[in-house]
HTML snippet that shows the backbone in 3Dmol.js (N, CA, C, O; Angstrom):
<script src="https://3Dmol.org/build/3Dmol-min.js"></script>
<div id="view" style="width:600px;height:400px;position:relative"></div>
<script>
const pdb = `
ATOM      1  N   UNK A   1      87.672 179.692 100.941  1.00  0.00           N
ATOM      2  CA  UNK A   1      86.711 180.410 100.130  1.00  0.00           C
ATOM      3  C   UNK A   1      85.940 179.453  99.232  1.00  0.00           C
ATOM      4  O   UNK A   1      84.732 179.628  99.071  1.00  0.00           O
ATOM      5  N   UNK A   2      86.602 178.421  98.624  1.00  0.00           N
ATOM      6  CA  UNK A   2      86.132 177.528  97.895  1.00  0.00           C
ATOM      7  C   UNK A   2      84.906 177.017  98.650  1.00  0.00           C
ATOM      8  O   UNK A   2      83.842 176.853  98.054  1.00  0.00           O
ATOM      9  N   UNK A   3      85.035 176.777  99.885  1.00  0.00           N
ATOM     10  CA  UNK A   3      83.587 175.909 100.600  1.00  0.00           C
ATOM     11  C   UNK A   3      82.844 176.900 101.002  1.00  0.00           C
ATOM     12  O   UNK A   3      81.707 176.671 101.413  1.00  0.00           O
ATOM     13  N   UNK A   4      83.408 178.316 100.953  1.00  0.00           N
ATOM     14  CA  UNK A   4      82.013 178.742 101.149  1.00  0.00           C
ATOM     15  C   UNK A   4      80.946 179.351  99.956  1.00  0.00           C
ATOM     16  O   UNK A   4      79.774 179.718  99.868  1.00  0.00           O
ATOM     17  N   UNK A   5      82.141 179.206  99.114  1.00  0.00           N
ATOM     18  CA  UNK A   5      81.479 178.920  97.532  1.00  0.00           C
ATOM     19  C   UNK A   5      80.281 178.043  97.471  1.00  0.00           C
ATOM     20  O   UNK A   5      79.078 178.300  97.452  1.00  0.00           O
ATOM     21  N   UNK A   6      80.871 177.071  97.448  1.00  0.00           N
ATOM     22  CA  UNK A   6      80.132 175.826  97.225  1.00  0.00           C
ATOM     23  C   UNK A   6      78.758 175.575  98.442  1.00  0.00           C
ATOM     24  O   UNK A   6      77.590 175.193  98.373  1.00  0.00           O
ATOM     25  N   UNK A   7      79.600 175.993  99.416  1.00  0.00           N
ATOM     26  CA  UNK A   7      78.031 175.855 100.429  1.00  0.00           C
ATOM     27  C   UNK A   7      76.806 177.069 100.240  1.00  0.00           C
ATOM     28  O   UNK A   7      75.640 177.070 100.636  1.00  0.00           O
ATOM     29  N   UNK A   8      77.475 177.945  99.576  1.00  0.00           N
ATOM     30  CA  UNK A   8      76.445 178.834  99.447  1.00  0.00           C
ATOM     31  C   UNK A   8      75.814 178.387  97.865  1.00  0.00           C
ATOM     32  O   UNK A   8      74.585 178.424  97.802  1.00  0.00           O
ATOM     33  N   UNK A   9      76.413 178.047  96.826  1.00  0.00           N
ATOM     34  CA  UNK A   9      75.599 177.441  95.916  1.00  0.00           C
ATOM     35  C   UNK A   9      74.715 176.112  96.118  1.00  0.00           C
ATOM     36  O   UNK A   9      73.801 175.884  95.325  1.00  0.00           O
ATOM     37  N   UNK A  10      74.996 175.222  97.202  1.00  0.00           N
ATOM     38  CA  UNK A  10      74.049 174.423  97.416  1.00  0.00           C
ATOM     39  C   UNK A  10      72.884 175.136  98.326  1.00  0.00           C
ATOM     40  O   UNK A  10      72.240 174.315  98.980  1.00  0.00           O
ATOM     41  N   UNK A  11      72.487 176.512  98.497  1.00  0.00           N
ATOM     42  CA  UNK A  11      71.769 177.137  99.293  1.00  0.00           C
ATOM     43  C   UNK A  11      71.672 176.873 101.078  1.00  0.00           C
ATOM     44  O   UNK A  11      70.628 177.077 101.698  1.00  0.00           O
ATOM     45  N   UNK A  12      72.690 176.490 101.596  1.00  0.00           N
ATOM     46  CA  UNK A  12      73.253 177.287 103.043  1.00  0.00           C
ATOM     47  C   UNK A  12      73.409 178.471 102.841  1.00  0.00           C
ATOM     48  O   UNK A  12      73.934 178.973 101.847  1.00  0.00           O
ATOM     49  N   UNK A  13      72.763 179.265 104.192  1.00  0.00           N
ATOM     50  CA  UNK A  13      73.221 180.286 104.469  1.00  0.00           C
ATOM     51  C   UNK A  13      74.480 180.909 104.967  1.00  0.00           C
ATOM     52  O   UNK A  13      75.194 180.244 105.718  1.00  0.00           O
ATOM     53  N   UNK A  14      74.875 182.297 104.576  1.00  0.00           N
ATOM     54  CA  UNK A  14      76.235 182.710 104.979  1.00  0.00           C
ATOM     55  C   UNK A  14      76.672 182.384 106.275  1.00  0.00           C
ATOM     56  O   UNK A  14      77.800 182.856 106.419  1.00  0.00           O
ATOM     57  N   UNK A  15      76.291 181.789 107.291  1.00  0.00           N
ATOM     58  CA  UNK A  15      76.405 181.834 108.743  1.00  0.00           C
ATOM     59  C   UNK A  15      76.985 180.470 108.211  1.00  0.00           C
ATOM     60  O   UNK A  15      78.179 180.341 107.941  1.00  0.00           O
ATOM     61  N   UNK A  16      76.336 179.762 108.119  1.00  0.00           N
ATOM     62  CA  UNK A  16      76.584 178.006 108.230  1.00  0.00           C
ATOM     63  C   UNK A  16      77.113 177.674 106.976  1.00  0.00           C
ATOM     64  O   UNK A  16      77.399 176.479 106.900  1.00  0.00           O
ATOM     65  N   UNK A  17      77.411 178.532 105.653  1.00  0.00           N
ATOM     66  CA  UNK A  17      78.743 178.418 105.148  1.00  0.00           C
ATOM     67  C   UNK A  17      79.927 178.687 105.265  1.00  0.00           C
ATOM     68  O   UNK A  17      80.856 178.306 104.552  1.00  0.00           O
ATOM     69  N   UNK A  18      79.956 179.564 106.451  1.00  0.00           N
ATOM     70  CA  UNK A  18      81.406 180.213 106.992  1.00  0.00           C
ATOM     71  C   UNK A  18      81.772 179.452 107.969  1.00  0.00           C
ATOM     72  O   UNK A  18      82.909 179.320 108.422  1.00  0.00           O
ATOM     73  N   UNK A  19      80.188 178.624 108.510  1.00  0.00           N
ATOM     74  CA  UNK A  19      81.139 177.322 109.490  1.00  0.00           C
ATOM     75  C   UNK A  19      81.374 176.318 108.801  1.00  0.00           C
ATOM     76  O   UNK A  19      82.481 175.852 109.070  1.00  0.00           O
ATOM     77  N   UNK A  20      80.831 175.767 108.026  1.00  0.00           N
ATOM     78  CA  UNK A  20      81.247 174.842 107.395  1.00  0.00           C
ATOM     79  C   UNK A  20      82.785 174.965 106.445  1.00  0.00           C
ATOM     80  O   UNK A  20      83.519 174.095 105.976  1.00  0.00           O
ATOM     81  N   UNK A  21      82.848 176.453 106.431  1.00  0.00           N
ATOM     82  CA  UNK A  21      83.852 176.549 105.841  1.00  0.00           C
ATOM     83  C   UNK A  21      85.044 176.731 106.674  1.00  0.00           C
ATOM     84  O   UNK A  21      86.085 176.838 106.025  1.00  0.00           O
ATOM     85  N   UNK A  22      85.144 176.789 107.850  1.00  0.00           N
ATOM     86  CA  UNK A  22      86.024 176.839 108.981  1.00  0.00           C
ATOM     87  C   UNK A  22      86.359 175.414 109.545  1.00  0.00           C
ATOM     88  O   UNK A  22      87.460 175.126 110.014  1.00  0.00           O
ATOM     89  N   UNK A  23      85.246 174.512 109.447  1.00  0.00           N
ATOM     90  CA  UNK A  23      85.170 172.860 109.803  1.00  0.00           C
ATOM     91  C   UNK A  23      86.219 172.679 108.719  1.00  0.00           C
ATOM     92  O   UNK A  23      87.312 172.309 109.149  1.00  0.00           O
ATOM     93  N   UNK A  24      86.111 172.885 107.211  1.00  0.00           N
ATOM     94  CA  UNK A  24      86.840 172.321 106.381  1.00  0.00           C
ATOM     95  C   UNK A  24      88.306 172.685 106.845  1.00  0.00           C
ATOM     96  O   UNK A  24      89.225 171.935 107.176  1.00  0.00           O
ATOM     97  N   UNK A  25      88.245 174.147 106.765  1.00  0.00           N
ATOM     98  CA  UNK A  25      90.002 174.386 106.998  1.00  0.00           C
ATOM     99  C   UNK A  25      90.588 173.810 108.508  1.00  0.00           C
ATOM    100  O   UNK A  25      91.801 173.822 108.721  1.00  0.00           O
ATOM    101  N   UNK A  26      89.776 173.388 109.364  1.00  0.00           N
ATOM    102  CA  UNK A  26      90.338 172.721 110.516  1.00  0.00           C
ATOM    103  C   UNK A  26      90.690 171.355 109.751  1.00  0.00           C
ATOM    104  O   UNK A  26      91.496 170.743 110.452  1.00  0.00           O
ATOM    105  N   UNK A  27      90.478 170.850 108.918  1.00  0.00           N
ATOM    106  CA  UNK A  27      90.822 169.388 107.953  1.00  0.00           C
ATOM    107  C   UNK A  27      91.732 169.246 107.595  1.00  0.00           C
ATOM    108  O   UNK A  27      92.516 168.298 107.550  1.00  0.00           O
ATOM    109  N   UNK A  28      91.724 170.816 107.100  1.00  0.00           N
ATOM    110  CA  UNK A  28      92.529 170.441 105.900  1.00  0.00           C
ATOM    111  C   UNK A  28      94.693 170.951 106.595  1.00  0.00           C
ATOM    112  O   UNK A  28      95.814 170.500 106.360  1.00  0.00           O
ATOM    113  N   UNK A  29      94.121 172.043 107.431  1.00  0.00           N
ATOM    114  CA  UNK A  29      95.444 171.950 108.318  1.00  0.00           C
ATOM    115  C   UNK A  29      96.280 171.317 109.230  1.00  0.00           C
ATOM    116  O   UNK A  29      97.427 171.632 109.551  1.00  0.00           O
ATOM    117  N   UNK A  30      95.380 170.111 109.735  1.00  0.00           N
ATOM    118  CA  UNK A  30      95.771 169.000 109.834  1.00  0.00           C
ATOM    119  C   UNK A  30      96.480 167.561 109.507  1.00  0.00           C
ATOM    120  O   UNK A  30      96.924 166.606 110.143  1.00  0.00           O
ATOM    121  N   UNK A  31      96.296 168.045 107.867  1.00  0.00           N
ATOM    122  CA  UNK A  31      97.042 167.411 106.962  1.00  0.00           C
ATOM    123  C   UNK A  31      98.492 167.793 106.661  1.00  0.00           C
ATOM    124  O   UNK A  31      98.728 168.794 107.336  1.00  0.00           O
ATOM    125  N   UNK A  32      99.644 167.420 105.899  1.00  0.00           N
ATOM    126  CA  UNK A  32     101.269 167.789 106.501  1.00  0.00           C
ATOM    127  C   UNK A  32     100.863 168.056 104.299  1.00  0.00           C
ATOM    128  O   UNK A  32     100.241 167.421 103.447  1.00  0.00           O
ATOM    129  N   UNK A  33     101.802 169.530 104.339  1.00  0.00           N
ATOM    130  CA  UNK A  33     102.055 169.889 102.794  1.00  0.00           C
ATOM    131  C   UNK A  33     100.839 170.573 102.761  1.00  0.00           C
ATOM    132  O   UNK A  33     100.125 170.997 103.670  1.00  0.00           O
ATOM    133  N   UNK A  34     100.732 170.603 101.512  1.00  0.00           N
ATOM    134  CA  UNK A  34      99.527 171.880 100.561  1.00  0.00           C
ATOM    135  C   UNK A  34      98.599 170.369 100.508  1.00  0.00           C
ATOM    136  O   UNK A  34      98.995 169.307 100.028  1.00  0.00           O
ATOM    137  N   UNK A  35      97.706 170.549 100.939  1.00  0.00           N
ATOM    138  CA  UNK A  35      96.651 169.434 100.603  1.00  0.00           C
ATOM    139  C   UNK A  35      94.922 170.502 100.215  1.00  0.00           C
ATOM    140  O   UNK A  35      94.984 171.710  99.987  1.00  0.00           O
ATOM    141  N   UNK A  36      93.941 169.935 100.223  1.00  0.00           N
ATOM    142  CA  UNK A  36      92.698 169.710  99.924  1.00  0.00           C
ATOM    143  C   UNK A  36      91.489 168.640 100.932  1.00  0.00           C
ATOM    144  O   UNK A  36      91.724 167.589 101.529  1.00  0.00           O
ATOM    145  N   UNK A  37      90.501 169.229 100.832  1.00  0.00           N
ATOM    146  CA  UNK A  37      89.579 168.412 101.865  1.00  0.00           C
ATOM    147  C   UNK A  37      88.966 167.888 101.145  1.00  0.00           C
ATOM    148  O   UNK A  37      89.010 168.342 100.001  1.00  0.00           O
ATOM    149  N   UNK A  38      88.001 166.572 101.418  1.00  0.00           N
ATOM    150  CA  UNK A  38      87.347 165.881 100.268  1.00  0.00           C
ATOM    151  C   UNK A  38      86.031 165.864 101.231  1.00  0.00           C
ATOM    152  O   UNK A  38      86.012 166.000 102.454  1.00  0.00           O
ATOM    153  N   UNK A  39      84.743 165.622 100.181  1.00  0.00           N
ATOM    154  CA  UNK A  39      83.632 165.521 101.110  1.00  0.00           C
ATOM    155  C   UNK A  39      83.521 164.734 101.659  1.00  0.00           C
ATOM    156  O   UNK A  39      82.848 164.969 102.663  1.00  0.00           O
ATOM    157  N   UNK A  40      83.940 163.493 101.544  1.00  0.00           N
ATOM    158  CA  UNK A  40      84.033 162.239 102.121  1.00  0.00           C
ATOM    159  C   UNK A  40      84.411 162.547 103.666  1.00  0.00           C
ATOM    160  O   UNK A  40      83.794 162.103 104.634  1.00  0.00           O
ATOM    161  N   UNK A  41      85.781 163.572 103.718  1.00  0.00           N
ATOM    162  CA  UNK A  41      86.519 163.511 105.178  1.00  0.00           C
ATOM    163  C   UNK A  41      85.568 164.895 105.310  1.00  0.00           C
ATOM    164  O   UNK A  41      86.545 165.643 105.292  1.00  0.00           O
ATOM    165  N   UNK A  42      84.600 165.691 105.412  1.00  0.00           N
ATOM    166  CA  UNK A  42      84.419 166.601 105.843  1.00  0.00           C
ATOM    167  C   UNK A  42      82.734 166.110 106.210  1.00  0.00           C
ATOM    168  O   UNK A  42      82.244 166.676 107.187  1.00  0.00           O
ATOM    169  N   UNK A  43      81.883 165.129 105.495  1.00  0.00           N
ATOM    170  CA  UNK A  43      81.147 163.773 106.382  1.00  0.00           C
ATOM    171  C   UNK A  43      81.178 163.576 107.527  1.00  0.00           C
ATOM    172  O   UNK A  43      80.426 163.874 108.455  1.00  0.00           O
ATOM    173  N   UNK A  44      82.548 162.788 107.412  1.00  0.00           N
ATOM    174  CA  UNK A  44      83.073 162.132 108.341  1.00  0.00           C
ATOM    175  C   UNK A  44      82.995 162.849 109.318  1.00  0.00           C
ATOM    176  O   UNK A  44      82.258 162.505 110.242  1.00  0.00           O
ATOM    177  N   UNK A  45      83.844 164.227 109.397  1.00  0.00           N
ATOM    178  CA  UNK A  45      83.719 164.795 110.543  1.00  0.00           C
ATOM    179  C   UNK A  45      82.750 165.446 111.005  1.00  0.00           C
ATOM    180  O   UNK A  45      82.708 165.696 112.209  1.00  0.00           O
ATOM    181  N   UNK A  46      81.822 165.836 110.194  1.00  0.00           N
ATOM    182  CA  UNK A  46      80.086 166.480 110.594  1.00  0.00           C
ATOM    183  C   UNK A  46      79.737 165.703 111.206  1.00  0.00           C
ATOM    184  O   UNK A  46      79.298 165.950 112.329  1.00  0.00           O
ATOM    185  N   UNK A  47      79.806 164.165 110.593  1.00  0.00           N
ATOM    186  CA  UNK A  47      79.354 162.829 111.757  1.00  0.00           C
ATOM    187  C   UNK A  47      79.527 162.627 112.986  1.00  0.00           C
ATOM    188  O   UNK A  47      78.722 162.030 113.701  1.00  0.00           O
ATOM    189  N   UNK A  48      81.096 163.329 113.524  1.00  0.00           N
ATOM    190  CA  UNK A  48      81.540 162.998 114.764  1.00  0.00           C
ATOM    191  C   UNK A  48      82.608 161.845 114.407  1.00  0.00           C
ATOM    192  O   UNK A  48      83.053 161.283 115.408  1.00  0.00           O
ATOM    193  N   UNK A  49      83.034 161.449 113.342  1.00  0.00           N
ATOM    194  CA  UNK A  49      84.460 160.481 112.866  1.00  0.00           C
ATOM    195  C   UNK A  49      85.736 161.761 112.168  1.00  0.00           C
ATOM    196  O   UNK A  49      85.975 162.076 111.002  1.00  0.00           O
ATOM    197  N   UNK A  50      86.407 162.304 113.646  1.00  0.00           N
ATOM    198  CA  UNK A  50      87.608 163.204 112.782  1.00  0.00           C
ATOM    199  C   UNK A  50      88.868 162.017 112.643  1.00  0.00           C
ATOM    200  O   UNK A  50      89.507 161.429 113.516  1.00  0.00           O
ATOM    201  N   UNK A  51      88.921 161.945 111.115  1.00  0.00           N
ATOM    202  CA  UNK A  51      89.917 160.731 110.550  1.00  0.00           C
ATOM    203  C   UNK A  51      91.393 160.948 111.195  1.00  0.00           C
ATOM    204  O   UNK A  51      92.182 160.102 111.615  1.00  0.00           O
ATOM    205  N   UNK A  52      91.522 162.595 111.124  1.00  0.00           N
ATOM    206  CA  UNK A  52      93.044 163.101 111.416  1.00  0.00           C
ATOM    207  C   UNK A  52      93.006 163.224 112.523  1.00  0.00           C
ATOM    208  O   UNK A  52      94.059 163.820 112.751  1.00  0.00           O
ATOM    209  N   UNK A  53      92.013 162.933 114.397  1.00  0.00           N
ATOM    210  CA  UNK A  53      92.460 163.095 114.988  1.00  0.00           C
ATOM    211  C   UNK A  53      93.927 162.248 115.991  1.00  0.00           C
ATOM    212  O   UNK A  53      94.654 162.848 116.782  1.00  0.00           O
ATOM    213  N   UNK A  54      93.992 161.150 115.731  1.00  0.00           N
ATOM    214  CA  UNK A  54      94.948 160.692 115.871  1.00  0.00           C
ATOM    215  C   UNK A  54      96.422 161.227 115.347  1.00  0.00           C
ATOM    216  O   UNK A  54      97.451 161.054 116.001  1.00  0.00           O
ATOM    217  N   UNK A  55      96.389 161.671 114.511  1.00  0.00           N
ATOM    218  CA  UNK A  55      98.095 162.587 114.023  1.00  0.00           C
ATOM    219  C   UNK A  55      98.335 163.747 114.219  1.00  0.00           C
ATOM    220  O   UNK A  55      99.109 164.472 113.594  1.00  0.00           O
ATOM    221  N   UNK A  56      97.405 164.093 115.475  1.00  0.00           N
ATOM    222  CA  UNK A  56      97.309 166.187 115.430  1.00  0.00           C
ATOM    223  C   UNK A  56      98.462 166.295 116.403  1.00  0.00           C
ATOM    224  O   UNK A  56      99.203 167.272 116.293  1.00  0.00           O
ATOM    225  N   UNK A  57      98.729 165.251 117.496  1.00  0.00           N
ATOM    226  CA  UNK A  57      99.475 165.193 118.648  1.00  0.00           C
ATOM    227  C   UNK A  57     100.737 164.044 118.671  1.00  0.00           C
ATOM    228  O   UNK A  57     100.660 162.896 119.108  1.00  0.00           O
ATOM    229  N   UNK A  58     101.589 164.527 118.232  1.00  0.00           N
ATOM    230  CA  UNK A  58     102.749 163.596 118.282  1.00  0.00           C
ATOM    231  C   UNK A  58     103.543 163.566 120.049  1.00  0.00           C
ATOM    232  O   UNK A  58     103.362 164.513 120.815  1.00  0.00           O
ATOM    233  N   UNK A  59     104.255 162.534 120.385  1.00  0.00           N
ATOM    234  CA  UNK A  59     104.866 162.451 121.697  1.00  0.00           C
ATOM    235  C   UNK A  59     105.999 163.429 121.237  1.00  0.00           C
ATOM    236  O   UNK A  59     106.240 163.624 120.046  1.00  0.00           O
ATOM    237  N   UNK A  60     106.572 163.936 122.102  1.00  0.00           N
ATOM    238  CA  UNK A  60     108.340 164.805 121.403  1.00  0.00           C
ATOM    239  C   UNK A  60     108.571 163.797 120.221  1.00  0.00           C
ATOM    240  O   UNK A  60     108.253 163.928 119.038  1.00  0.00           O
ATOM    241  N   UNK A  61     109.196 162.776 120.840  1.00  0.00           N
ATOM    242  CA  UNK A  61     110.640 162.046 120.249  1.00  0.00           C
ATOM    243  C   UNK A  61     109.656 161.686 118.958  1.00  0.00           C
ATOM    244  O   UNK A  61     110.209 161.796 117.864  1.00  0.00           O
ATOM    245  N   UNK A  62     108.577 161.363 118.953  1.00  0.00           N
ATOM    246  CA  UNK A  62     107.851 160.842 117.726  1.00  0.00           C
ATOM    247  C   UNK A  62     107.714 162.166 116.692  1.00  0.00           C
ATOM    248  O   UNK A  62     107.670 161.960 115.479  1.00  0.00           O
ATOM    249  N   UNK A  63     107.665 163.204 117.100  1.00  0.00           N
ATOM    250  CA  UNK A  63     107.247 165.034 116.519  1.00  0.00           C
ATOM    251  C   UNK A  63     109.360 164.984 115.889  1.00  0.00           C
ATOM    252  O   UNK A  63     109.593 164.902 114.683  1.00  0.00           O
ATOM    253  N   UNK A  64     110.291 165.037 116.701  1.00  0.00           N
ATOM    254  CA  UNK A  64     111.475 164.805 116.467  1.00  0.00           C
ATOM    255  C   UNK A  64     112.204 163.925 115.363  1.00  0.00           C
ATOM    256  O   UNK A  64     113.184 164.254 114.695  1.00  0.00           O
ATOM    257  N   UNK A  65     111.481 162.703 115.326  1.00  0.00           N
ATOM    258  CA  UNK A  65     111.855 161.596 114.160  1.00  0.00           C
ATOM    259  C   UNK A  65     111.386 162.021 113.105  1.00  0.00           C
ATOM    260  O   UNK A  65     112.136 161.984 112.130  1.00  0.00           O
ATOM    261  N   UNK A  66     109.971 162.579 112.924  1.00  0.00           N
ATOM    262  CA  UNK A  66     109.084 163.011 111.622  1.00  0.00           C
ATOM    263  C   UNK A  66     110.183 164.249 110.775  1.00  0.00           C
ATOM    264  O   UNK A  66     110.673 164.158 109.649  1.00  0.00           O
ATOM    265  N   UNK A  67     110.326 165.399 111.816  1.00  0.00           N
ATOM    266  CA  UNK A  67     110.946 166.262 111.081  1.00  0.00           C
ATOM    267  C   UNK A  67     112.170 166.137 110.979  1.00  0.00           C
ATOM    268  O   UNK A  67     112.759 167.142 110.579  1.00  0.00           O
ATOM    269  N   UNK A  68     113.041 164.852 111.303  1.00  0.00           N
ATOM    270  CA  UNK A  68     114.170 164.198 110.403  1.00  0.00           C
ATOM    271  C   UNK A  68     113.765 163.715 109.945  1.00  0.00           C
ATOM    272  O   UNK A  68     114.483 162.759 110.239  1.00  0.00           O
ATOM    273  N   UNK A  69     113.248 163.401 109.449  1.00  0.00           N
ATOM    274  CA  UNK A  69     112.700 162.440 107.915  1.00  0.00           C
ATOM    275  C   UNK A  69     112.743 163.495 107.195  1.00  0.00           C
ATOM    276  O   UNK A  69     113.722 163.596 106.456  1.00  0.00           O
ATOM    277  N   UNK A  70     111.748 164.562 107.182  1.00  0.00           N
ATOM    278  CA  UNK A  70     111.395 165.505 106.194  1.00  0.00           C
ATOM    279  C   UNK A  70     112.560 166.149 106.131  1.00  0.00           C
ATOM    280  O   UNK A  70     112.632 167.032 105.276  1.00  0.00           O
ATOM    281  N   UNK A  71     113.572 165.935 106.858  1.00  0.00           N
ATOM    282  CA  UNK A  71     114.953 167.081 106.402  1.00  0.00           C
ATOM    283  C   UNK A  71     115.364 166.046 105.812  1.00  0.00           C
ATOM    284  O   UNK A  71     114.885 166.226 104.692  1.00  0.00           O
ATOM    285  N   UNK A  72     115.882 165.139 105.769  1.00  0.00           N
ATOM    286  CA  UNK A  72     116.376 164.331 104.925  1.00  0.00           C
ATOM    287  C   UNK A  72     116.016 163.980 103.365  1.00  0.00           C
ATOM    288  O   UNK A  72     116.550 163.455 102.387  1.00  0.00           O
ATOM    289  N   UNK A  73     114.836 164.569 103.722  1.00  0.00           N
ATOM    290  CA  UNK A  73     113.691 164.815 102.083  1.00  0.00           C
ATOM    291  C   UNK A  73     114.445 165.688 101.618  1.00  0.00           C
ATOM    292  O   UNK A  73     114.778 165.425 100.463  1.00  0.00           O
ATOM    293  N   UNK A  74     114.950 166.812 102.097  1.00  0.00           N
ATOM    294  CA  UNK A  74     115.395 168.028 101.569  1.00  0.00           C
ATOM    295  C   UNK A  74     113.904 169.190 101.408  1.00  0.00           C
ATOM    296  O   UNK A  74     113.681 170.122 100.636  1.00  0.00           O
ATOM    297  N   UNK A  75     112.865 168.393 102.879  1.00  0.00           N
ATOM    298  CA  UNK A  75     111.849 169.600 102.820  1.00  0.00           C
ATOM    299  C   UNK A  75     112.473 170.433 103.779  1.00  0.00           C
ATOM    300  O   UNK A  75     113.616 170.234 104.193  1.00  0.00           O
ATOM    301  N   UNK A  76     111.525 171.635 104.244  1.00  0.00           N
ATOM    302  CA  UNK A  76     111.600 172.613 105.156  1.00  0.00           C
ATOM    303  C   UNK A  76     110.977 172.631 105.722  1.00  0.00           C
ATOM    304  O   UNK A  76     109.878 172.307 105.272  1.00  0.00           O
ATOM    305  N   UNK A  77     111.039 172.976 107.072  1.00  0.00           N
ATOM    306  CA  UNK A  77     109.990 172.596 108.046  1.00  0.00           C
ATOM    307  C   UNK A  77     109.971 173.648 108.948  1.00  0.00           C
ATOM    308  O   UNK A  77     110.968 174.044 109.551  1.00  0.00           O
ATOM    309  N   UNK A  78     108.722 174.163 109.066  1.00  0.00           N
ATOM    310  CA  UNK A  78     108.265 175.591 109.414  1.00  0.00           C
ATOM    311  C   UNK A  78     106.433 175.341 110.615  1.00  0.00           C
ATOM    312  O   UNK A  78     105.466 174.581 110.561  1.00  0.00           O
ATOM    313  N   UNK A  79     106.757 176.191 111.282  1.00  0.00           N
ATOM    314  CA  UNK A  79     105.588 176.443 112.420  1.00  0.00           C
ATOM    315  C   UNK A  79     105.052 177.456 112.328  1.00  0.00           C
ATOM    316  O   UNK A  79     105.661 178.525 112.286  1.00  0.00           O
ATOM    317  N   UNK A  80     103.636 177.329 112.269  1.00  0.00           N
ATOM    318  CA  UNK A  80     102.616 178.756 112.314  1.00  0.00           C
ATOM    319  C   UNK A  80     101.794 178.867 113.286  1.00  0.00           C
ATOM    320  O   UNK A  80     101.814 177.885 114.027  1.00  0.00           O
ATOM    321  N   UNK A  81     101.076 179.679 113.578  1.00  0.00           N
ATOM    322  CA  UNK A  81      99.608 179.609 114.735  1.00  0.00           C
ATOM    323  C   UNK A  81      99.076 180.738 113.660  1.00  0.00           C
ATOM    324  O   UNK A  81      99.107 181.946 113.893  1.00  0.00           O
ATOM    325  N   UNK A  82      98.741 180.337 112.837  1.00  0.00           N
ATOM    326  CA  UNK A  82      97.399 180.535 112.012  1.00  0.00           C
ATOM    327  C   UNK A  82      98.130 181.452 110.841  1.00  0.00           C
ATOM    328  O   UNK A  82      97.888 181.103 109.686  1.00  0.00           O
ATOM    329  N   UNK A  83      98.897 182.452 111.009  1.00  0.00           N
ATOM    330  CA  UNK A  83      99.321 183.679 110.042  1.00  0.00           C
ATOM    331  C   UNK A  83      99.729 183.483 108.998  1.00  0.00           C
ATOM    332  O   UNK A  83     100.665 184.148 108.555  1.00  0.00           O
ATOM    333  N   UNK A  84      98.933 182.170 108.066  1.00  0.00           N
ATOM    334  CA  UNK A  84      99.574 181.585 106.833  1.00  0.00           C
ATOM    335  C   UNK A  84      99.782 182.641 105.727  1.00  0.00           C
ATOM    336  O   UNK A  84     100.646 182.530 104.857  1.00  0.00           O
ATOM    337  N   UNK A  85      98.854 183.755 105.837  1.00  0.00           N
ATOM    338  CA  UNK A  85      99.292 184.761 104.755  1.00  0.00           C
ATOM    339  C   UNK A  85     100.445 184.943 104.751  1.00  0.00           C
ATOM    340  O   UNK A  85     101.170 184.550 103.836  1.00  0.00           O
ATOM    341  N   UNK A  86     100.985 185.775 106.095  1.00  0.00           N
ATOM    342  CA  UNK A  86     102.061 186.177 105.820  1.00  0.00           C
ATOM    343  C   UNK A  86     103.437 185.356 105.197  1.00  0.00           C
ATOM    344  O   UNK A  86     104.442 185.821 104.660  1.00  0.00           O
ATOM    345  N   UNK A  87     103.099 184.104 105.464  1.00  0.00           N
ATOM    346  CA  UNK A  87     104.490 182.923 104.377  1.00  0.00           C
ATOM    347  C   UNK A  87     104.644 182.881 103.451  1.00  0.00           C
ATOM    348  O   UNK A  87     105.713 182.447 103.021  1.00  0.00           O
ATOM    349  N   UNK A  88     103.221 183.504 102.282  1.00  0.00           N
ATOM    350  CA  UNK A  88     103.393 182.895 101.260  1.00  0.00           C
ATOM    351  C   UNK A  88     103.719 184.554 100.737  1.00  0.00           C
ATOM    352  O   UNK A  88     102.976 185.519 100.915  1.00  0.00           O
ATOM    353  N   UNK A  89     105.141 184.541 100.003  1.00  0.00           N
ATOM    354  CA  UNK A  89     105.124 185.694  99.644  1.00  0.00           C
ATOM    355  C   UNK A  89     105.298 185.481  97.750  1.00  0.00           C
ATOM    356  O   UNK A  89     105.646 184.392  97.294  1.00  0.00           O
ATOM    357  N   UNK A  90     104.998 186.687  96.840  1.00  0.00           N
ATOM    358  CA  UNK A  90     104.508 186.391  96.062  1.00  0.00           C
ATOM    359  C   UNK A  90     106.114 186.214  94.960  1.00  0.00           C
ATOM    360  O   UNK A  90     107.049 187.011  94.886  1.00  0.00           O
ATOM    361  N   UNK A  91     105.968 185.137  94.370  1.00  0.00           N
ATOM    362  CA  UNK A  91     106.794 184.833  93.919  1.00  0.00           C
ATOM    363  C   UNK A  91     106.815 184.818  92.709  1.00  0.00           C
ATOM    364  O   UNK A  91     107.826 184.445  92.113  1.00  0.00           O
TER     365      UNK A  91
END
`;
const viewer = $3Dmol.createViewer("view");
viewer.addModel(pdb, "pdb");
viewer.setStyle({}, {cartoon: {color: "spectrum"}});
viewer.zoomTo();
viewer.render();
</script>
């Protein structure tokens, strides 16, 4: 919502702030944790330079090592296909 805030105050229209605002959240879910997109990486990728495409696709055993690490963090490690509402329940 934030970018399509912002794209509609720089005067884009609702069409091409809702893509631009869909480009962002493809960014920003790509990233591992609660993160944020910066304009810099959302440039980048209007340009045709996606920074995160190299880490979207891990081999198994490489996808396997990561989320032992993060258990060993004492994070939790959870899979979605898109239904992020429903995770966050209100606390």
């Amino acid at each position: 919502m934030a970018a399509v805030a912002a794209a509609l105050a720089a005067g884009l229209n609702l069409t091409d702030a809702a893509r631009l605002a869909n480009t962002a959240a493809g960014i920003v879910v790509s990233k591992i944790g609660t993160a944020v997109v910066y304009s810099r990486e959302l440039t980048a990728y209007l340009s045709g330079h996606d920074l995160y495409n190299s880490d979207k696709v891990l081999p198994r055993a490489n996808a396997l090592d990561l989320v032992e690490r993060w258990r060993r963090q004492g994070l939790k490690i959870g899979f979605t296909n898109g239904c992020f509402d429903l995770l966050h329940p209100d606390m």
